[in-house]
C-alpha positions, 0 to 999 in steps of 0.5 A: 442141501444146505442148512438155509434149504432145511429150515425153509422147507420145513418150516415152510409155515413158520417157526416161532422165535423162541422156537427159532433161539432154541434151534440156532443155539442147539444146532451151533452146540451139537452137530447132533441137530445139523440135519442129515445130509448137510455137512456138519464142517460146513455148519459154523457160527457164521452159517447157522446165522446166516440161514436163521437170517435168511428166514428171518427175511422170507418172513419163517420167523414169527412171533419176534419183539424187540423184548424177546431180544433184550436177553440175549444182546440180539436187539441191537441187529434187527432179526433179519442181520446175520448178527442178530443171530450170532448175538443169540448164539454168542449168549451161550458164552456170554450168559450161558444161555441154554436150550431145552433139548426135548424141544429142540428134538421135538422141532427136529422131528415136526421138521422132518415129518 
């Protein structure tokens, strides 16, 4: 299974943004969050993007304003580019943005269940 594959089907009804920005940003700073059975080599920067890009198009991510966006230097891609997604992820270096890890836990686990 690829990291595309997991979050469309666990978040088959969707993810909020933020909840989405919490996740993209945990799973490129810890292989702790890249599911079981996804190959952890395999999940670099432009993977991860790619997937939450992915979703993004299917319409799994809700909750997105161009506001939400600002801090993190994503509003210039819309959500559905690859690069909005490693302009999120390259906030954790250029503002060392951070995610809460009992949320990103608590989304692993509502995922799998």
């Amino acid at each position: 299974m690829g990291l595309y594959a997991f979050l469309s089907g666990s978040f088959k009804n969707g993810i909020q943004y933020d909840d989405a920005i919490a996740l993209c940003i945990a799973m490129y700073s810890s292989s702790e969050f890249i599911p079981e059975g996804i190959d952890k080599t395999q999940a670099s920067m432009d993977e991860i993007a790619n997937a939450f890009a992915k979703i993004s198009r299917d319409g799994l991510v809700v909750g997105y304003s161009f506001a939400a966006a600002v801090p993190y230097g994503a509003n210039y891609h819309v959500i559905e580019d690859k690069g909005h997604w490693i302009e999120i992820i390259a906030s954790i270096f250029k503002l060392k943005t951070s995610y809460d890890l009992n949320r990103v836990r608590h989304l692993i686990q509502t995922s799998t269940n």
